[in-house]
PQR file of N, CA, C, O and H, with PARSE charges and radii, in Angstrom:
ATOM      1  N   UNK A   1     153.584 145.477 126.124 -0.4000 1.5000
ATOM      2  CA  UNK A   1     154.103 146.787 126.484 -0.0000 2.0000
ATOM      3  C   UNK A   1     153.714 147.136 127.909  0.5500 1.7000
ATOM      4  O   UNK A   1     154.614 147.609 128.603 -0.5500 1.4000
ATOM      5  N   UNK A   2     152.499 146.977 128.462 -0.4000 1.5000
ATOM      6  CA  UNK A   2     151.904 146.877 130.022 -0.0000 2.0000
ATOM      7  C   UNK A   2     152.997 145.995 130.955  0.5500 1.7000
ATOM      8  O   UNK A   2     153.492 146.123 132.075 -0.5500 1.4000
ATOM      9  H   UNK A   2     151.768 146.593 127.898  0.4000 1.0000
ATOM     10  N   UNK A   3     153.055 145.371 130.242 -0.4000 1.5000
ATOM     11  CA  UNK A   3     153.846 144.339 131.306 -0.0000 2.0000
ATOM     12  C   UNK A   3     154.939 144.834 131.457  0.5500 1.7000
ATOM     13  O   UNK A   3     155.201 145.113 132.627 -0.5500 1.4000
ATOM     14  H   UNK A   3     152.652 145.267 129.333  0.4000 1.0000
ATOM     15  N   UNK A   4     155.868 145.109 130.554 -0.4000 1.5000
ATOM     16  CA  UNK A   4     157.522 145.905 130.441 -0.0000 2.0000
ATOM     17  C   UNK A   4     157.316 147.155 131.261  0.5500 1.7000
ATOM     18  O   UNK A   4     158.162 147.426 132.113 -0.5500 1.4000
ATOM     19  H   UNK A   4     155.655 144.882 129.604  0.4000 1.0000
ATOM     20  N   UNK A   5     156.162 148.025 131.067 -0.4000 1.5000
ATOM     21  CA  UNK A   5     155.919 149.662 132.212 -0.0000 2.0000
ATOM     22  C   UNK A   5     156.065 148.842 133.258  0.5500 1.7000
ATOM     23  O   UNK A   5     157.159 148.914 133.816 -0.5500 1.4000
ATOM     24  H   UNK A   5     155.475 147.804 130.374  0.4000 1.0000
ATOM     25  N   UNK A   6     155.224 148.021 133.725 -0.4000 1.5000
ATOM     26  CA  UNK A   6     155.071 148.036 134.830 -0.0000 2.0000
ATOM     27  C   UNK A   6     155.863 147.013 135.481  0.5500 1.7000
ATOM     28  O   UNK A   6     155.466 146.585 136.564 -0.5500 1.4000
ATOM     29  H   UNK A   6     154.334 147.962 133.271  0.4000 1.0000
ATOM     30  N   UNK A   7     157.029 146.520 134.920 -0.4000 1.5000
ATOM     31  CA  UNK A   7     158.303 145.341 135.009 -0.0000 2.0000
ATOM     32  C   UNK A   7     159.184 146.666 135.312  0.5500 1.7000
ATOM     33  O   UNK A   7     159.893 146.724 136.318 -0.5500 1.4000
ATOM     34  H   UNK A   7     157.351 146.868 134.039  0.4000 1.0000
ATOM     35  N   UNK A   8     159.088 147.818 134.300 -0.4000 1.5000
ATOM     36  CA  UNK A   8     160.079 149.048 134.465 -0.0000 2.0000
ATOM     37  C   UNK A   8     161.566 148.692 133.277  0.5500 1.7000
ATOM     38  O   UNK A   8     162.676 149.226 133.275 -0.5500 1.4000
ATOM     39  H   UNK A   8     158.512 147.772 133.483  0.4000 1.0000
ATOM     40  N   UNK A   9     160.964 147.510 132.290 -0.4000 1.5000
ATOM     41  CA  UNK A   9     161.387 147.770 131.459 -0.0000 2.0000
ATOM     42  C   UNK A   9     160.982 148.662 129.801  0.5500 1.7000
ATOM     43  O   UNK A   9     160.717 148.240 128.675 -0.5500 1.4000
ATOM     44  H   UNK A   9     160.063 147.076 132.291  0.4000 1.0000
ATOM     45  N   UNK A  10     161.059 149.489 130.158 -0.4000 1.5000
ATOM     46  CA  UNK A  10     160.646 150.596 128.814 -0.0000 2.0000
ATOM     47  C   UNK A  10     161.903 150.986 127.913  0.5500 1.7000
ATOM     48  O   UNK A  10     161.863 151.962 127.163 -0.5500 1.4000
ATOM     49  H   UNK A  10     161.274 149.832 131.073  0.4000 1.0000
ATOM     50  N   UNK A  11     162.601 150.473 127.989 -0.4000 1.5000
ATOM     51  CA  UNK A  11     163.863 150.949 127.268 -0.0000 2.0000
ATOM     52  C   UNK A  11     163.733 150.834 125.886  0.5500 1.7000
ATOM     53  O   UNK A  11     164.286 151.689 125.194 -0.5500 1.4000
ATOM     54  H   UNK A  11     162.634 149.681 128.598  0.4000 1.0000
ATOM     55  N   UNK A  12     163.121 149.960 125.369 -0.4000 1.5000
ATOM     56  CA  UNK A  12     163.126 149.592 123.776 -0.0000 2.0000
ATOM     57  C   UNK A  12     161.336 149.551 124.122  0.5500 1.7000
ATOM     58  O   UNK A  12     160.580 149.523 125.094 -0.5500 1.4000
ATOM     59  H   UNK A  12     162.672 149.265 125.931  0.4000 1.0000
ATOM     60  N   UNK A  13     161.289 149.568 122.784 -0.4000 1.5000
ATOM     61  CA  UNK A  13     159.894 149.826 121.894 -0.0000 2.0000
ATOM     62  C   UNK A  13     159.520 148.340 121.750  0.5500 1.7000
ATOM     63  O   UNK A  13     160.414 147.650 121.259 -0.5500 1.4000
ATOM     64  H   UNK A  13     161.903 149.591 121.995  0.4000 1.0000
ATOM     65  N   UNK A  14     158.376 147.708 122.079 -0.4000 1.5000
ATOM     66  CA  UNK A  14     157.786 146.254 121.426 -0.0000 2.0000
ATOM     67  C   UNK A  14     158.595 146.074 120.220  0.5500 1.7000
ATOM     68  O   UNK A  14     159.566 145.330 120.361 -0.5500 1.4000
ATOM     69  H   UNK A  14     157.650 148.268 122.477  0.4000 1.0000
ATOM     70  N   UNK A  15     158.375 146.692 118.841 -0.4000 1.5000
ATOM     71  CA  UNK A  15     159.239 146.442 117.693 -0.0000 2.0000
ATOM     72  C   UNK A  15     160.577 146.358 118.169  0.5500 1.7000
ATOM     73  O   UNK A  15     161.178 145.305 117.951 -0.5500 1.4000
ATOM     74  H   UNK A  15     157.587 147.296 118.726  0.4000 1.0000
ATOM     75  N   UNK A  16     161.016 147.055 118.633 -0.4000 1.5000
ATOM     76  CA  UNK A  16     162.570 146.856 118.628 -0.0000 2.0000
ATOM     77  C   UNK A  16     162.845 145.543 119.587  0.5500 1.7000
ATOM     78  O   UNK A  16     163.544 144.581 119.270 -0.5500 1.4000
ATOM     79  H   UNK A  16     160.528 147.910 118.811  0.4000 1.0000
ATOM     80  N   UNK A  17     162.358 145.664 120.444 -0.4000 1.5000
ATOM     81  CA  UNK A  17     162.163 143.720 121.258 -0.0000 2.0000
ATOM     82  C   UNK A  17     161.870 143.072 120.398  0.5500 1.7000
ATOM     83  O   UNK A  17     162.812 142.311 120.177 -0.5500 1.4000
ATOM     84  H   UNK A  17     161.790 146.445 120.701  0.4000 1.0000
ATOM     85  N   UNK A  18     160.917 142.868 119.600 -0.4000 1.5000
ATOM     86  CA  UNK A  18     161.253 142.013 118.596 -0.0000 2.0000
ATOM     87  C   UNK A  18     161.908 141.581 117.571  0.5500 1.7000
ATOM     88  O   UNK A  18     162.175 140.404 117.326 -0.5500 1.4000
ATOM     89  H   UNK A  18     160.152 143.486 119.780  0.4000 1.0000
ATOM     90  N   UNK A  19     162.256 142.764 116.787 -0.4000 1.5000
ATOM     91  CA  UNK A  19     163.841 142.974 115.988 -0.0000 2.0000
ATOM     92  C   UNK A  19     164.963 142.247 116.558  0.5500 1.7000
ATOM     93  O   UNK A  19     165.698 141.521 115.888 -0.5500 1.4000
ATOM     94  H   UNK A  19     162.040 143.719 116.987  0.4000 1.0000
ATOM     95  N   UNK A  20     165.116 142.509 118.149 -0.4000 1.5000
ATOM     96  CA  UNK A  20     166.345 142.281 118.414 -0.0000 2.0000
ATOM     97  C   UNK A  20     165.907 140.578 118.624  0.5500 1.7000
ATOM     98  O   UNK A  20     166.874 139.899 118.280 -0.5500 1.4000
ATOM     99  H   UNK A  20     164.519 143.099 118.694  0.4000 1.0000
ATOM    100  N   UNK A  21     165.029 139.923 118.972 -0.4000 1.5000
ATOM    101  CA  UNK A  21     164.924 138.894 119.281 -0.0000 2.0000
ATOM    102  C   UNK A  21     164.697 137.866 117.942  0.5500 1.7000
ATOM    103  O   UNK A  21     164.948 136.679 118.148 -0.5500 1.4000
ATOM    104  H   UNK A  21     164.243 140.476 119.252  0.4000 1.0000
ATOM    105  N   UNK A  22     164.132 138.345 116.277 -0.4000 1.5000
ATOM    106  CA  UNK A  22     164.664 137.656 115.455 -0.0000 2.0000
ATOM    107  C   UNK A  22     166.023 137.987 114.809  0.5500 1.7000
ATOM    108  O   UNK A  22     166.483 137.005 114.226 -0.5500 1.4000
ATOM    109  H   UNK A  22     163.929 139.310 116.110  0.4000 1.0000
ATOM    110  N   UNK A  23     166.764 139.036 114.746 -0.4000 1.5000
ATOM    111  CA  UNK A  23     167.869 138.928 115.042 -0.0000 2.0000
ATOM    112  C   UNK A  23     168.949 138.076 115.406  0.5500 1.7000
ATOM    113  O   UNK A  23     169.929 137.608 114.826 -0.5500 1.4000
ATOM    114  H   UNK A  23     166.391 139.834 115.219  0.4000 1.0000
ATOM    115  N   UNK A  24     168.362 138.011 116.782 -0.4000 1.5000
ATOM    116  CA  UNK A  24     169.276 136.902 117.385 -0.0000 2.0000
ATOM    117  C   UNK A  24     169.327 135.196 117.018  0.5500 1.7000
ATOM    118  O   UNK A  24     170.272 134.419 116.890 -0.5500 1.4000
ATOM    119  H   UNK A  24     167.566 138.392 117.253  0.4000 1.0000
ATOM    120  N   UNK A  25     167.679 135.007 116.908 -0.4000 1.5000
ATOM    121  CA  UNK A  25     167.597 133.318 116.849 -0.0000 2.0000
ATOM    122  C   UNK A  25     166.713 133.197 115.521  0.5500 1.7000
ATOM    123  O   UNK A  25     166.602 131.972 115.468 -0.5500 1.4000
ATOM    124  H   UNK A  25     166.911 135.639 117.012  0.4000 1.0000
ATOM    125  N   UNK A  26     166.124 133.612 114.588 -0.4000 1.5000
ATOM    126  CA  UNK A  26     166.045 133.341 113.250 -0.0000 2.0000
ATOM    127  C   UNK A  26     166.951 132.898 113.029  0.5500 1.7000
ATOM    128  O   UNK A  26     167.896 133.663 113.221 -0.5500 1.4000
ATOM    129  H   UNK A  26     166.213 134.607 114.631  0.4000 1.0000
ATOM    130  N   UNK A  27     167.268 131.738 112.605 -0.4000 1.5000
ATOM    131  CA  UNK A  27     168.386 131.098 112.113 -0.0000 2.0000
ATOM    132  C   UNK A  27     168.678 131.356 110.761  0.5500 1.7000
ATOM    133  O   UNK A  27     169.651 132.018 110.399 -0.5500 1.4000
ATOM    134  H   UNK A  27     166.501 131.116 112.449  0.4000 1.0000
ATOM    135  N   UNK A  28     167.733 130.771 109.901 -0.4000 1.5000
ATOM    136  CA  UNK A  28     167.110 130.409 108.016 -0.0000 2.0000
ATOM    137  C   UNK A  28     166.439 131.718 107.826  0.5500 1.7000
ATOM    138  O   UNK A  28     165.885 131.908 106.743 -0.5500 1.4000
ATOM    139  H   UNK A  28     166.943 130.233 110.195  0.4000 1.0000
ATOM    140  N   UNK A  29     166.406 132.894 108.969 -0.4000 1.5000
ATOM    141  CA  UNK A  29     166.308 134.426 107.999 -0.0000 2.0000
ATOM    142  C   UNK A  29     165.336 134.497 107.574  0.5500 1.7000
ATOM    143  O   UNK A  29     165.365 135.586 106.999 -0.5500 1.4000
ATOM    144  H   UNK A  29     166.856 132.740 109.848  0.4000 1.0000
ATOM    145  N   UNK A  30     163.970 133.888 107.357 -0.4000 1.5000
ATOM    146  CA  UNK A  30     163.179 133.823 106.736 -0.0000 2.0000
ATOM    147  C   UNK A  30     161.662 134.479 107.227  0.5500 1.7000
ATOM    148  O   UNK A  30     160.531 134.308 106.773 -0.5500 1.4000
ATOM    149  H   UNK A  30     163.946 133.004 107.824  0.4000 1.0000
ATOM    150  N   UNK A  31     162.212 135.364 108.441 -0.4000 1.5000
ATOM    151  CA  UNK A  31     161.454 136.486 109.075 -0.0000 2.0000
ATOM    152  C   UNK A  31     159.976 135.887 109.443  0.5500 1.7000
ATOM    153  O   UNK A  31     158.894 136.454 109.290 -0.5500 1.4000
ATOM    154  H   UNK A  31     163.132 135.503 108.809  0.4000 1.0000
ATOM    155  N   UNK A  32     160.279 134.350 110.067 -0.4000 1.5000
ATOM    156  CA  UNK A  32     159.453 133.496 110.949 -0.0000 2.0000
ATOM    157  C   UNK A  32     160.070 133.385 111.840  0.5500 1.7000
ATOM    158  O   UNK A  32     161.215 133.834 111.776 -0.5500 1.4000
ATOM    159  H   UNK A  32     161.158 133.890 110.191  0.4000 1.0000
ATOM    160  N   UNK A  33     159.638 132.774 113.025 -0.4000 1.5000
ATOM    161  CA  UNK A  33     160.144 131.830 114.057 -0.0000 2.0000
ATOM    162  C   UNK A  33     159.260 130.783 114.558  0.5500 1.7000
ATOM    163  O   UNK A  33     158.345 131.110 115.314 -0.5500 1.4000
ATOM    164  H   UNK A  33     158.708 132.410 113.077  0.4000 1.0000
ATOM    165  N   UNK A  34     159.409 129.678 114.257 -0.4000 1.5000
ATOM    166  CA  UNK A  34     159.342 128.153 114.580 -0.0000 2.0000
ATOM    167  C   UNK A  34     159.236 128.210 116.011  0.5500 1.7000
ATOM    168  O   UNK A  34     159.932 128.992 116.658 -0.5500 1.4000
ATOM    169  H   UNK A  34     160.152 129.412 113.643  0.4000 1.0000
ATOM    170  N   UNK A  35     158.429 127.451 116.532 -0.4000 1.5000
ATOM    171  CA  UNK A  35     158.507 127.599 118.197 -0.0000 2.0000
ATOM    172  C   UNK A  35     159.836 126.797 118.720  0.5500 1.7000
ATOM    173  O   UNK A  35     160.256 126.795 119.877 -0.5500 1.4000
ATOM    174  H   UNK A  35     157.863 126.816 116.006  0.4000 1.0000
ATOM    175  N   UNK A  36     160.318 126.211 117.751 -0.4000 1.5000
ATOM    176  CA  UNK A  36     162.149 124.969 117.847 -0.0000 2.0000
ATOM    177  C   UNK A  36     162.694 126.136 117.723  0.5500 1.7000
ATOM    178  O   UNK A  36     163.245 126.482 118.767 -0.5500 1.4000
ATOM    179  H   UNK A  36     159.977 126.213 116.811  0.4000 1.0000
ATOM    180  N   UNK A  37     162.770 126.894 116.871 -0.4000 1.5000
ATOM    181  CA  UNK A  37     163.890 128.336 116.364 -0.0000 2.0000
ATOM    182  C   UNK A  37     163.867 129.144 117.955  0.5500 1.7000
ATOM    183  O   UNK A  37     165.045 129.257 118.296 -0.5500 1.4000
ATOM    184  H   UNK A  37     162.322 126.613 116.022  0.4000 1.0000
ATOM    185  N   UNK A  38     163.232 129.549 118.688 -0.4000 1.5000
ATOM    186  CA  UNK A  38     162.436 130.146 119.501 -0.0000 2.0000
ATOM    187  C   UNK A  38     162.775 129.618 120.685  0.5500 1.7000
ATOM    188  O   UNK A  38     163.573 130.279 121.349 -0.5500 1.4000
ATOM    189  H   UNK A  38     162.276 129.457 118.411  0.4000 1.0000
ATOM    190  N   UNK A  39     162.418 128.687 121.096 -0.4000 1.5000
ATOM    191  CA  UNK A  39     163.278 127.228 122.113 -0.0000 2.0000
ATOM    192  C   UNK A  39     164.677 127.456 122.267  0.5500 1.7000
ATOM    193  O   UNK A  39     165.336 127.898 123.208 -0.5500 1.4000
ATOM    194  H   UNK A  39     161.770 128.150 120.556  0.4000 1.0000
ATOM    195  N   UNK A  40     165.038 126.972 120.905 -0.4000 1.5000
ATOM    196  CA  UNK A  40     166.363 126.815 121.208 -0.0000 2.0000
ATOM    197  C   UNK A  40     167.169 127.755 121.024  0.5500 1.7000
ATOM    198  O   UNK A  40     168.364 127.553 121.238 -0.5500 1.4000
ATOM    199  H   UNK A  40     164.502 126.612 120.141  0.4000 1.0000
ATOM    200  N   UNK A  41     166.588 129.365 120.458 -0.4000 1.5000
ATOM    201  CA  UNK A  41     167.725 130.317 120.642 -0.0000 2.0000
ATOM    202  C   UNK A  41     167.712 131.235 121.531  0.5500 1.7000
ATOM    203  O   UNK A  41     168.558 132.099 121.763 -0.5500 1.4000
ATOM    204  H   UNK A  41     165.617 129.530 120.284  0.4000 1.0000
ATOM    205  N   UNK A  42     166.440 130.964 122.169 -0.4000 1.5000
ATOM    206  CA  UNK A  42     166.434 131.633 124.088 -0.0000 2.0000
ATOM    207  C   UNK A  42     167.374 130.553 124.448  0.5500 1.7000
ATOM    208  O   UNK A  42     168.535 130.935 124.596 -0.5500 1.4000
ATOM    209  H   UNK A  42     165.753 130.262 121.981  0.4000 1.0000
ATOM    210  N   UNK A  43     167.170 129.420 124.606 -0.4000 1.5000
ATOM    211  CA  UNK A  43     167.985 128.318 125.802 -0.0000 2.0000
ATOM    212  C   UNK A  43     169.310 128.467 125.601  0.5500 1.7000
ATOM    213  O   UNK A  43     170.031 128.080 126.520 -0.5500 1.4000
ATOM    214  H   UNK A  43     166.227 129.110 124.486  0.4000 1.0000
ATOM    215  N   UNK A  44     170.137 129.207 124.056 -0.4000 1.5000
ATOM    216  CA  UNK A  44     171.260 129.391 124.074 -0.0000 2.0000
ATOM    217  C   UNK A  44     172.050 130.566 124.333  0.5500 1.7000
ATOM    218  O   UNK A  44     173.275 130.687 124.353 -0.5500 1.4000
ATOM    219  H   UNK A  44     169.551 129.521 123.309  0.4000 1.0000
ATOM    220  N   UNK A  45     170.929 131.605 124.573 -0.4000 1.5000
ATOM    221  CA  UNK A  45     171.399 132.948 124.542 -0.0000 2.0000
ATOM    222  C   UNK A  45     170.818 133.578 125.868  0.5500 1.7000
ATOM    223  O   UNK A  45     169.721 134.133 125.920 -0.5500 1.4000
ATOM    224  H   UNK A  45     169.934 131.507 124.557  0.4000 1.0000
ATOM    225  N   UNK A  46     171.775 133.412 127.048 -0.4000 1.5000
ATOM    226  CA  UNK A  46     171.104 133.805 128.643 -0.0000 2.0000
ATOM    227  C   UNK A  46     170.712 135.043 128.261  0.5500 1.7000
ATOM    228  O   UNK A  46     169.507 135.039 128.008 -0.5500 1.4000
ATOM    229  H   UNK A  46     172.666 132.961 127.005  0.4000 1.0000
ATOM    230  N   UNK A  47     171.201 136.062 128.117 -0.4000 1.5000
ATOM    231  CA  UNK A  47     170.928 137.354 127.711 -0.0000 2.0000
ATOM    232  C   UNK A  47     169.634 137.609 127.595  0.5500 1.7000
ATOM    233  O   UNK A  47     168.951 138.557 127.984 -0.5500 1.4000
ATOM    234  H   UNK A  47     172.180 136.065 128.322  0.4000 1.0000
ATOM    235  N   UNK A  48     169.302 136.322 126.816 -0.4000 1.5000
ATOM    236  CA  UNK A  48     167.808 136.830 126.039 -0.0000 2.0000
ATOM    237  C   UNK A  48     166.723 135.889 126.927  0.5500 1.7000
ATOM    238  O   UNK A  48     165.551 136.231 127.083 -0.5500 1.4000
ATOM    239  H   UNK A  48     169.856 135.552 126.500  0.4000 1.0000
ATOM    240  N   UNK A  49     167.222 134.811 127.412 -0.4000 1.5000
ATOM    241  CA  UNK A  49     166.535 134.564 128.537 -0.0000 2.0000
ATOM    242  C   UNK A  49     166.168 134.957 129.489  0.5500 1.7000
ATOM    243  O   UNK A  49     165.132 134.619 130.061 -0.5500 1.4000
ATOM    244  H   UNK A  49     168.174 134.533 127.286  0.4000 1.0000
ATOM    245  N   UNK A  50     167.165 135.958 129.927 -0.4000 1.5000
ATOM    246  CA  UNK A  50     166.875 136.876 131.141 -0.0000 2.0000
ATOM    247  C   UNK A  50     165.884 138.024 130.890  0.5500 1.7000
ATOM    248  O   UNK A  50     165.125 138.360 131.799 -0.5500 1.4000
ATOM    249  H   UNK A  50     168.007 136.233 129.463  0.4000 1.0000
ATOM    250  N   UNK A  51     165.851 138.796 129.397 -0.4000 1.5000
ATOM    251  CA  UNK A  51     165.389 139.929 129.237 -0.0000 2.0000
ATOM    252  C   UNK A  51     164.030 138.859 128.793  0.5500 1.7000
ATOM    253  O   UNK A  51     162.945 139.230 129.240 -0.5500 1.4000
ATOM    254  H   UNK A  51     166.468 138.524 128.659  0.4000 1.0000
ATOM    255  N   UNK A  52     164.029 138.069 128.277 -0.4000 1.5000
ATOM    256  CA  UNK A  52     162.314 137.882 127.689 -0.0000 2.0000
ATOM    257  C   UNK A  52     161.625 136.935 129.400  0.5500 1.7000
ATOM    258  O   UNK A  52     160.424 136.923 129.667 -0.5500 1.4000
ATOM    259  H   UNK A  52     164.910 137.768 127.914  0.4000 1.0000
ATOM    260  N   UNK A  53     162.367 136.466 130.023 -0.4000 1.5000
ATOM    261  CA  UNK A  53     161.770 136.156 131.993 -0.0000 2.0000
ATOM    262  C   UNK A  53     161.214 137.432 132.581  0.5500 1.7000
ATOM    263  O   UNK A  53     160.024 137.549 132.872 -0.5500 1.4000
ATOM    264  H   UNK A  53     163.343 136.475 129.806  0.4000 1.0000
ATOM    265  N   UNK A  54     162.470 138.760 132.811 -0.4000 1.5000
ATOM    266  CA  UNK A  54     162.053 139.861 133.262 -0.0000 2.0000
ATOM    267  C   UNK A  54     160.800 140.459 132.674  0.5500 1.7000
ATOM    268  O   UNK A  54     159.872 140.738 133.434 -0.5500 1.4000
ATOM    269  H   UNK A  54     163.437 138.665 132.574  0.4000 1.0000
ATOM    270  N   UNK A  55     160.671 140.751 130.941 -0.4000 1.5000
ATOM    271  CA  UNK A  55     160.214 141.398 130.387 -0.0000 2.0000
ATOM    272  C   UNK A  55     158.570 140.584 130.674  0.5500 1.7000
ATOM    273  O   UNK A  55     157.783 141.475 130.992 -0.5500 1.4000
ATOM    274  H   UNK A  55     161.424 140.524 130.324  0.4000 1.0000
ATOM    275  N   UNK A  56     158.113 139.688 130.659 -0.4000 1.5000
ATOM    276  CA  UNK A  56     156.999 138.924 130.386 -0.0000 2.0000
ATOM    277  C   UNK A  56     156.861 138.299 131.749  0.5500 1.7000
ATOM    278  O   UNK A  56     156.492 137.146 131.525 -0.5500 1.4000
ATOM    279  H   UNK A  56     158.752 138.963 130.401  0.4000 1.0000
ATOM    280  N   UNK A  57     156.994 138.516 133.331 -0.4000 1.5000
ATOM    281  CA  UNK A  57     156.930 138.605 134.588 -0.0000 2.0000
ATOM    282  C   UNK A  57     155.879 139.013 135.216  0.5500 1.7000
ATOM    283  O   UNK A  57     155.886 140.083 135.826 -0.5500 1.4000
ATOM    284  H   UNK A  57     157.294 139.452 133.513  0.4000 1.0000
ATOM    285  N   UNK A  58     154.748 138.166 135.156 -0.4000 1.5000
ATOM    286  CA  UNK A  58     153.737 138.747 135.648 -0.0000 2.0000
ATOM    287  C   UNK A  58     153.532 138.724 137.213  0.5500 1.7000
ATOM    288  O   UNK A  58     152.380 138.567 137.619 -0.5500 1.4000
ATOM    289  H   UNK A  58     154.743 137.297 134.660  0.4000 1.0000
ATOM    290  N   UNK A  59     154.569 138.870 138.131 -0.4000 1.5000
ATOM    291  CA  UNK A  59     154.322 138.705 139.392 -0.0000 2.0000
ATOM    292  C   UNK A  59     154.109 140.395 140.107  0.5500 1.7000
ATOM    293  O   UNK A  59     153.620 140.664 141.203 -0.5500 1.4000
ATOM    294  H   UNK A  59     155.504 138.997 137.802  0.4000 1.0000
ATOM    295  N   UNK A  60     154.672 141.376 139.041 -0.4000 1.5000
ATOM    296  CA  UNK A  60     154.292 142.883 139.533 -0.0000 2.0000
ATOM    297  C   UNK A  60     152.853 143.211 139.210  0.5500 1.7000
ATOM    298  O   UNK A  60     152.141 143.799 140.024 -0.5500 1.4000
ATOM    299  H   UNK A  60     155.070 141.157 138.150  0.4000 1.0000
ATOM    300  N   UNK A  61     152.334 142.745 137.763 -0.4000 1.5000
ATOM    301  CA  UNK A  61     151.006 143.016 137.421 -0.0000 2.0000
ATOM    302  C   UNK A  61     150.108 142.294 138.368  0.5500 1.7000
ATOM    303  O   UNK A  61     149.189 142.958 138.848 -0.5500 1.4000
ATOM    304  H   UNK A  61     152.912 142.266 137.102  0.4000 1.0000
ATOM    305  N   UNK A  62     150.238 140.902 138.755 -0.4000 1.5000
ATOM    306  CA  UNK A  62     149.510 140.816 140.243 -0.0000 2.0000
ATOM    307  C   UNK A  62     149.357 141.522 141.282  0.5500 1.7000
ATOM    308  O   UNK A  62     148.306 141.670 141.906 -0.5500 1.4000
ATOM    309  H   UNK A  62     150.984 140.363 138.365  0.4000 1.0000
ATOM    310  N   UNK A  63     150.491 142.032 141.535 -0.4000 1.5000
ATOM    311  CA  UNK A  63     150.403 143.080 142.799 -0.0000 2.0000
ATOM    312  C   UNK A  63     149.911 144.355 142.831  0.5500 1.7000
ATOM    313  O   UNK A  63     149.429 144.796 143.874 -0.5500 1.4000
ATOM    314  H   UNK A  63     151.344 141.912 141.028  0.4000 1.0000
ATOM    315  N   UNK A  64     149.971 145.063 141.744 -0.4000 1.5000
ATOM    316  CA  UNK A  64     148.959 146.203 141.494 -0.0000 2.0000
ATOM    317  C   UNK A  64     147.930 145.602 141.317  0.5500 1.7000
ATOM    318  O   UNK A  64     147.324 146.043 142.294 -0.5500 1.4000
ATOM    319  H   UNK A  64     150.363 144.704 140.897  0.4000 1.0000
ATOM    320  N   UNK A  65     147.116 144.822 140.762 -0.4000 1.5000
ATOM    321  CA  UNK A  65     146.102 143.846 140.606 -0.0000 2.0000
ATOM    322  C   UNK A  65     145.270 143.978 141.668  0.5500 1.7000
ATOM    323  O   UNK A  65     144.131 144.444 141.681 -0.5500 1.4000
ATOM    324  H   UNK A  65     147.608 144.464 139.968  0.4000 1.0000
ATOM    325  N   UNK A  66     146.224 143.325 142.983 -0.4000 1.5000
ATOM    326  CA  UNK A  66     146.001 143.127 144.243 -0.0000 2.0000
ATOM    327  C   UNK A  66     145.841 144.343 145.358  0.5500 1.7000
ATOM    328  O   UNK A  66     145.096 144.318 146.337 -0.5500 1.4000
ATOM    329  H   UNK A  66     147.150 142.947 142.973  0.4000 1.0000
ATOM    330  N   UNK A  67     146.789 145.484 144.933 -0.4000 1.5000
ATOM    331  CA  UNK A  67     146.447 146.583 145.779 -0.0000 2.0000
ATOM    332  C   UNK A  67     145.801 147.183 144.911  0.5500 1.7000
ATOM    333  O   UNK A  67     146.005 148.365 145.189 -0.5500 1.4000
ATOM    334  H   UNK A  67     147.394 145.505 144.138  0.4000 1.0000
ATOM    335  N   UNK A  68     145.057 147.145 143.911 -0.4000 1.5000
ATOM    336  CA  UNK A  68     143.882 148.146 143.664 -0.0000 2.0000
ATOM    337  C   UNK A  68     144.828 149.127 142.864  0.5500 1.7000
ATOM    338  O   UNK A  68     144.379 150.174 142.398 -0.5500 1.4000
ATOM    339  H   UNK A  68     144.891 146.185 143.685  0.4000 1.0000
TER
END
């Protein structure tokens, strides 16, 4: 959630990022994800590649880091 404030993505709630992300690539529904399930339904879904890169971006938390 630190990381998304300070990425300046706050739009959805941790739960709901995660909802939407087994949602998408749970395949077998079985309200796990396999690090293969996980792999391969980011690598197929840019969308979600882009939002879980942006979202988990630690190059802003360095920089406040860095200026104090």
């Amino acid at each position: 959630q630190a990381i998304q404030a300070i990425n300046g993505y706050t739009n959805m709630t941790a739960e709901e990022f995660t909802n939407m992300v087994f949602q998408k690539i749970d395949v077998n529904n079985d309200g796990e994800l396999t690090l293969e399930e996980f792999t391969n339904g980011v690598e197929k879904d840019e969308d979600l590649m882009e939002l879980i890169t942006k979202s988990f971006d630690l190059s802003n938390v360095l920089k406040v880091i860095q200026n104090g």
